[in-house]
C-alpha positions in Angstrom: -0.7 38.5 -1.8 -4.0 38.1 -0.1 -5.6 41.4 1.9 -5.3 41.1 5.5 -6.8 42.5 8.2 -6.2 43.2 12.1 -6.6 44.3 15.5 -4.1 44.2 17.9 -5.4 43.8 21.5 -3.6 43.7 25.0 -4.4 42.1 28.4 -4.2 45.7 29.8 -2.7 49.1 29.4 0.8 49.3 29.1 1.6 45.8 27.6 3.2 47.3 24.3 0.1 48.1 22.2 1.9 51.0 20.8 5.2 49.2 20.5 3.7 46.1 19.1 1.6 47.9 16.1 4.4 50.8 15.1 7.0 47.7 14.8 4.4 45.7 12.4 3.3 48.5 10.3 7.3 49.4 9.7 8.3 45.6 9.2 5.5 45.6 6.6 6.6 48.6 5.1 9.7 47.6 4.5 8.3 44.5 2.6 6.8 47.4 0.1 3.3 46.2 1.2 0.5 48.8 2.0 -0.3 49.7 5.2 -3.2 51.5 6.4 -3.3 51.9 9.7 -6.3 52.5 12.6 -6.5 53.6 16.1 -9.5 52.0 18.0 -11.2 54.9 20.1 -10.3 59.3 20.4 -6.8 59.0 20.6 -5.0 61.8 18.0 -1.6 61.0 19.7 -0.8 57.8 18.6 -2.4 58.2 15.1 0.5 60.5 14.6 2.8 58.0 15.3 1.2 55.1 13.1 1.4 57.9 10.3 5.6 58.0 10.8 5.7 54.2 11.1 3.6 53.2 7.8 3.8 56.5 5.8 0.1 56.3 5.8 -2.6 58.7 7.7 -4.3 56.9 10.1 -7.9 56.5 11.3 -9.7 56.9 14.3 -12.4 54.2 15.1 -14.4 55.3 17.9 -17.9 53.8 18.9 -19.1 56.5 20.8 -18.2 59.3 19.3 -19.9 57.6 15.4 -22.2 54.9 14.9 -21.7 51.8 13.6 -22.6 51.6 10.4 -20.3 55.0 10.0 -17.4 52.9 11.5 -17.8 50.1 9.5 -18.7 52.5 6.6 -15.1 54.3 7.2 -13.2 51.2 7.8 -13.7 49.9 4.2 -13.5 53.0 2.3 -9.7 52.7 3.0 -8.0 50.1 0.7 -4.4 48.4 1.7 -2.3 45.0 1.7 -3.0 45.0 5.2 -5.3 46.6 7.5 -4.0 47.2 11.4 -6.1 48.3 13.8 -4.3 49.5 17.4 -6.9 48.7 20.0 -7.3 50.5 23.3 -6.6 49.8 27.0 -7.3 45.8 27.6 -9.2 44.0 25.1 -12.7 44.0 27.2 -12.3 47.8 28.5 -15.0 50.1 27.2 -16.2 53.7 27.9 -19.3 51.4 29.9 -18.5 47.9 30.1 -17.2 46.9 26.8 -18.7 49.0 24.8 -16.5 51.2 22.3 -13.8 48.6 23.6 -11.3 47.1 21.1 -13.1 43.7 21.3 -16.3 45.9 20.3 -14.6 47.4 17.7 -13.3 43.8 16.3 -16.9 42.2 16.7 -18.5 45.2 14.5 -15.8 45.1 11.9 -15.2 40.8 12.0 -11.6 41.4 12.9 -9.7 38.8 13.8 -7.3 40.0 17.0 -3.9 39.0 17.6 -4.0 39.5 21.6 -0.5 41.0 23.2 0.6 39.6 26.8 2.9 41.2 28.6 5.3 38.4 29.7 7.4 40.3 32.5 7.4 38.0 35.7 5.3 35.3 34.9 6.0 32.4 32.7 3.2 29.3 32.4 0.2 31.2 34.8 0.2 33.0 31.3 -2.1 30.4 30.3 -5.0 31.2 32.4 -4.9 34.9 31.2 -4.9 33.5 27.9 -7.7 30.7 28.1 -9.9 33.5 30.0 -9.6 36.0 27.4 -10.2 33.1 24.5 -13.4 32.0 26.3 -14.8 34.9 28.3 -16.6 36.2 24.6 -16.1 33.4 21.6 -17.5 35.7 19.8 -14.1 37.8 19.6 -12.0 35.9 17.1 -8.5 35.6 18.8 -5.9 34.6 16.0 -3.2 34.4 17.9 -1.0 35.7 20.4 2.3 37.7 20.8 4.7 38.0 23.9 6.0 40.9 25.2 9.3 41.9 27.5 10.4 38.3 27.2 13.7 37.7 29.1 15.3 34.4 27.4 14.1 31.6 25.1 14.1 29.5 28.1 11.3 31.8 29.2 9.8 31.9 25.8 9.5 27.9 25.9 7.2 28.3 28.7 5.1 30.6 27.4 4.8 28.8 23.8 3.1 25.7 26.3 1.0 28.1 28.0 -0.3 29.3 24.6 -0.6 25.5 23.2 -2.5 24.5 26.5 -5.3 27.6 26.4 -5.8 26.4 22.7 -4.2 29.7 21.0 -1.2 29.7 18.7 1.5 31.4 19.6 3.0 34.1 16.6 5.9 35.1 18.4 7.6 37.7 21.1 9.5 40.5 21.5 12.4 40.7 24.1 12.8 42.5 26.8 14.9 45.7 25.7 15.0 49.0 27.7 15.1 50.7 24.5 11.8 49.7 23.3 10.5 52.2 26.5 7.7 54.5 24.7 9.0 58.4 23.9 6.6 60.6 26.0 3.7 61.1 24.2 3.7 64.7 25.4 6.4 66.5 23.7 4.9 67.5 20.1 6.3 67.0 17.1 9.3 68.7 17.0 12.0 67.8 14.7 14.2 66.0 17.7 10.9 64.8 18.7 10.6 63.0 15.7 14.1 61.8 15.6 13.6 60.2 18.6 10.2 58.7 17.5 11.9 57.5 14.2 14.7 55.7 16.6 11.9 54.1 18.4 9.4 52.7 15.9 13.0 51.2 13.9 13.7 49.3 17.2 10.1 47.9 17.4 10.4 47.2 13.7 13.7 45.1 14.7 11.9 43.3 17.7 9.2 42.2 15.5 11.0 40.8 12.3 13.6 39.4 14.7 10.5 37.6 17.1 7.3 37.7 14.8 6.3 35.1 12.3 5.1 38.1 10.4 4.2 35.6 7.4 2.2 33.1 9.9 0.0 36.3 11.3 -0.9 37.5 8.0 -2.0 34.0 7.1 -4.3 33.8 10.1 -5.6 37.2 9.4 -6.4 37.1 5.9 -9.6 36.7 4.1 -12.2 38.1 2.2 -13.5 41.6 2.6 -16.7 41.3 4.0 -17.5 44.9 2.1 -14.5 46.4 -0.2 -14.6 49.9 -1.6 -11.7 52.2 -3.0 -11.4 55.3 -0.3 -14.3 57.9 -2.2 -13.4 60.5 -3.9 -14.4 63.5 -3.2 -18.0 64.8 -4.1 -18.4 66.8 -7.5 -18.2 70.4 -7.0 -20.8 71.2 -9.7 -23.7 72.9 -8.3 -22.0 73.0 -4.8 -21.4 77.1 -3.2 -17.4 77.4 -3.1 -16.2 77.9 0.8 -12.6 78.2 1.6 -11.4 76.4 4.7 -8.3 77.1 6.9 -7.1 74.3 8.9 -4.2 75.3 11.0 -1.8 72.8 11.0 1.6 72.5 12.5 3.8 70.9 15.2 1.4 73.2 17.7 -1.7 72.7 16.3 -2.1 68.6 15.1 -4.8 67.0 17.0 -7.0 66.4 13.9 -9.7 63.4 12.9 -8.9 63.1 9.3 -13.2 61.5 8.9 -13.9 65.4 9.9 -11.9 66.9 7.0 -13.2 64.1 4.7 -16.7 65.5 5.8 -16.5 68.9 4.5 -14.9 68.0 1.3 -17.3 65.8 0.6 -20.3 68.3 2.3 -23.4 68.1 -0.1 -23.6 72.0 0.0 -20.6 73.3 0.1 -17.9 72.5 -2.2 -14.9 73.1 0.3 -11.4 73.7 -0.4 -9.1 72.7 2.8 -6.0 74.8 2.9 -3.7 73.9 5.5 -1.4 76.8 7.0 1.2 77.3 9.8 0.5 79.6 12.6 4.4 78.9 13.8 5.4 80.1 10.6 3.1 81.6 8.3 2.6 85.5 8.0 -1.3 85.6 7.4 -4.4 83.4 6.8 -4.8 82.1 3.1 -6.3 84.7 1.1 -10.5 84.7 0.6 -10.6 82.0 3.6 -14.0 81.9 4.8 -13.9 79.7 7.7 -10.8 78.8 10.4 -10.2 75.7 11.7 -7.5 75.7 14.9 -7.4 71.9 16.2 -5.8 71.3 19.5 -2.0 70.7 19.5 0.6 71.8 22.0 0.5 75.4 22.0 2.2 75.6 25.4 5.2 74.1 24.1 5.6 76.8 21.5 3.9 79.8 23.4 7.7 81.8 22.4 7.3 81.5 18.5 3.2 81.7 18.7 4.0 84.9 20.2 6.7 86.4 18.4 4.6 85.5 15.0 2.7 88.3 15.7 1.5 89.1 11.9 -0.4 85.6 12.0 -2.0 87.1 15.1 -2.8 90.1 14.3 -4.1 88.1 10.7 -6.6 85.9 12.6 -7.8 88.9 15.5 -8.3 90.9 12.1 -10.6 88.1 10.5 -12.1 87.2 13.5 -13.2 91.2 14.2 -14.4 91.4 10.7 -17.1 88.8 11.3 -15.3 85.9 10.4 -16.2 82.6 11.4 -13.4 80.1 13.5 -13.6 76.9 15.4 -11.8 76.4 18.0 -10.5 73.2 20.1 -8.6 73.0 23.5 -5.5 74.3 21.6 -7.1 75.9 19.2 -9.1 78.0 21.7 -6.0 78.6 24.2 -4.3 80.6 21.0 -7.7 82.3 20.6 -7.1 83.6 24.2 -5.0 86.6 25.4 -2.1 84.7 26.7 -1.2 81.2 28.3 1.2 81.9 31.1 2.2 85.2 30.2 3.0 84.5 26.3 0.5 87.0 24.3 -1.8 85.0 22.1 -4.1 86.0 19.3 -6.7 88.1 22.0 -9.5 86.9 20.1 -11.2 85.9 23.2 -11.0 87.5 26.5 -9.7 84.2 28.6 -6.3 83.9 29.6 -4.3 80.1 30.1 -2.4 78.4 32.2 -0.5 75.3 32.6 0.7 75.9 36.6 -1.2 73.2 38.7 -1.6 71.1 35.9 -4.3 68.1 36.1 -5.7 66.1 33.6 -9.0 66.6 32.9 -10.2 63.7 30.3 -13.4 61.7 28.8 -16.1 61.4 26.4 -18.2 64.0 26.2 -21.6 65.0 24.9 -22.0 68.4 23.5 -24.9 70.3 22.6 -24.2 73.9 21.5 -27.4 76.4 20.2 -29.5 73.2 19.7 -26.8 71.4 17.9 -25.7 67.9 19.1 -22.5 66.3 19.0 -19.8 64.1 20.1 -16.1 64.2 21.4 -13.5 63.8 24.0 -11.7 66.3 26.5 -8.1 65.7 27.2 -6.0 68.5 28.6 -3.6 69.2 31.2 -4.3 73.0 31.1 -6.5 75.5 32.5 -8.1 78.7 32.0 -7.8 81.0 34.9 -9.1 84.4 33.7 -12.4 84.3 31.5 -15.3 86.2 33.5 -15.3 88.7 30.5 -16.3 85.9 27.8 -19.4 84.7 26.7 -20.8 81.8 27.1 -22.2 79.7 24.4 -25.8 78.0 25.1 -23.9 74.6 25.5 -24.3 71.9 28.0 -21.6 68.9 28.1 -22.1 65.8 30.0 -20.2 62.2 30.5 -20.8 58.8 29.5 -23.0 58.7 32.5 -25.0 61.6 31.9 -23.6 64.1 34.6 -23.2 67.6 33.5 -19.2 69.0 33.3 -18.3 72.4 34.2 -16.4 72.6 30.6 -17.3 76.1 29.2 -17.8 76.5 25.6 -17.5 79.9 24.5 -18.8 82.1 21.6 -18.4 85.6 20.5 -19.5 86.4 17.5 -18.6 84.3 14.4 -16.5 82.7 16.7 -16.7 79.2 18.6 -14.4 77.8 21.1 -13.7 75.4 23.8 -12.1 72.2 25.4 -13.6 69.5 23.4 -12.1 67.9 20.6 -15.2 67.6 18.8 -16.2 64.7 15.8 -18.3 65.9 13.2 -18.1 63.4 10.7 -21.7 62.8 11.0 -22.8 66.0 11.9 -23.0 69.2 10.4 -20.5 71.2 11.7 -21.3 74.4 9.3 -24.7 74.9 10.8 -23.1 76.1 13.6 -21.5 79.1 11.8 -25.1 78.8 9.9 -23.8 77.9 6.8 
């Protein structure tokens, strides 16, 4: 079969994005034909899920936090059948304007975009929503487009003339079905988590081989590569200095940009070996590790068995009191702390959590720590209410529009931590443990 390639776009948030892109990456599973899936901007959530739907890792695509030519770079290292790219809020909707937006993203990788409309209470006017978004940047191939919540073929005829008079073709819809509603995205990865999840994405897989002229869109989206590699391997070890790298990883701790591991196994210094460990379930750090990584996650949903493992506590209090160096983000650094809401923690750092009067705090963010520059996003419901004992890194974070945040970053020792979910891919991470 000819390669195909894809983003999937929406009028707006909470069209079916999600629902739309898990469905197509099963039905295409099921067809035995390669998926690799893509996540346009920070979001480590739904990257999970596209991961359950198409058995494949997927891959962050974020214009603000990497260049472009990093993006495009990382975009065709990854070889499949098909290529599907989940785009972000409404097509046009960027971190300042449209920048970073998923019509950005599809203009700097020439994607062609199948654009999602949700059809709830409306029926022709759909075809002013769907000339606008045709015409408002030409630039922005649209392919076609897909109907969502659709109550009746009746209704569908409608919207297949709206689509035929705005100059699109119409690939399909997907009915309106109360159990296509999204699982929270906020319950972690537990095994009835999962289940649930697994329920889900087999519905949307339904709803689109039941709605979708799956064969018509991948004939609209295919084509040649306009640059084709085989995903790198990773960099010779010879002459590199061995460094031993633990990555915690678990149903707390999950909220990991795959492009950052990439980076230190393919470091041009360090010949790094990533060992991934459990701090739900594992006694210790792996042996000789040199360097801990704790990603965020959902600690607060397993506060109880954090605690109770207290040998991995002790394990990681030990290493850190010996000198040893840890990174630490928004999860990552609440199990650093002494406690979140009364749970006892690793007491690594002298802060202590909470989630009582939780508010979101969220956006890009620009990071410079000791002189060091980088990029990330905050996203957290939590708080820490108790850290006038802890030190202060030399950091200063600001927004997209160049306002300082009160977000700390802290460092003690060997040891840096703080809110950010920071992407180093093209930075060097290591010098910040001067390595």
């Amino acid at each position: 079969m000819k390669k195909s390639k894809l983003l999937i776009a929406a009028t707006s948030s909470g069209c079916g994005k999600t629902t739309l892109s898990l469905g197509l990456m099963r039905a295409l599973s099921r067809r035995h034909i390669h998926v690799q899936p893509f996540k346009c901007g920070p979001d480590y959530i739904d990257t999970q899920f596209h991961a359950i739907a198409s058995g494949t890792p997927s891959i962050n695509l974020d214009l603000f936090m990497a260049s472009e030519s990093h993006v495009r770079a990382l975009f065709n290292d990854y070889d499949a059948d098909v290529k599907v790219a989940e785009g972000v809020m409404g097509m046009f909707d960027g971190y300042s304007r449209m920048k970073g937006s998923s019509a950005d993203v599809a203009m700097t990788l020439d994607l062609p975009v199948i654009l999602l409309v949700n059809a709830a209470s409306t029926a022709y006017s759909v075809a002013a929503t769907i000339f606008g978004f045709r015409n408002f940047m030409p630039e922005v191939k649209i392919a076609g487009v897909i109907f969502n919540r659709v109550a009746s073929e009746s209704h569908f005829a409608f919207l297949k003339e709206a689509c035929a008079d705005a100059g699109v073709e119409c690939l399909g819809y997907l009915k309106r079905n109360e159990r296509l509603a999204m699982p929270s995205r906020h319950l972690g990865l537990s095994l009835a988590a999962r289940e649930e999840m697994e329920r889900y994405i087999s519905e949307a897989a339904y709803a689109v081989e039941e709605g979708v002229d799956i064969d018509r869109l991948l004939e609209l989206t295919s084509g040649t590569e306009t640059s084709v590699s085989i995903q790198k391997s990773k960099t010779p070890s010879t002459g590199r200095q061995p460094l031993k790298i633990a990555v915690a990883r678990d149903e707390a701790f999950n909220f990991i940009y795959p492009a950052n591991i990439r980076s230190l196994e393919n470091h041009p210094r360090y010949a790094a070996e990533i060992n991934y460990f459990s701090p739900l379930r594992d006694m210790s750090i792996p042996e000789g590790t040199d360097l801990i990584y704790l990603p965020g996650g959902y600690p607060e949903l397993f506060s109880a068995e954090l605690e109770a493992n207290e040998s991995m506590r002790n394990s990681i209090r030990q290493f850190a009191g010996a000198g040893g160096r840890i990174l630490g983000e928004c999860g990552g650094m609440i199990y650093l702390g002494k406690e979140i809401d009364g749970k006892k923690l690793c007491g690594v750092l002298p802060i202590k959590s909470t989630m009582k009067e939780a508010r979101l705090r969220l956006g890009y963010r620009s990071v410079e720590i000791d002189g060091m520059k980088f990029r990330g996003h905050e996203f957290h419901y939590s708080r820490t209410e108790d850290d006038t004992q802890a030190t202060k890194a030399d950091a200063v974070q600001t927004d997209i529009r160049g306002k300082t945040v009160s977000t700390p970053v802290y460092r003690q020792g060997n040891v840096v931590a703080g809110y950010t979910h920071l992407y180093w891919a093209e930075a060097h991470i290591l010098k910040l443990f001067n390595l």
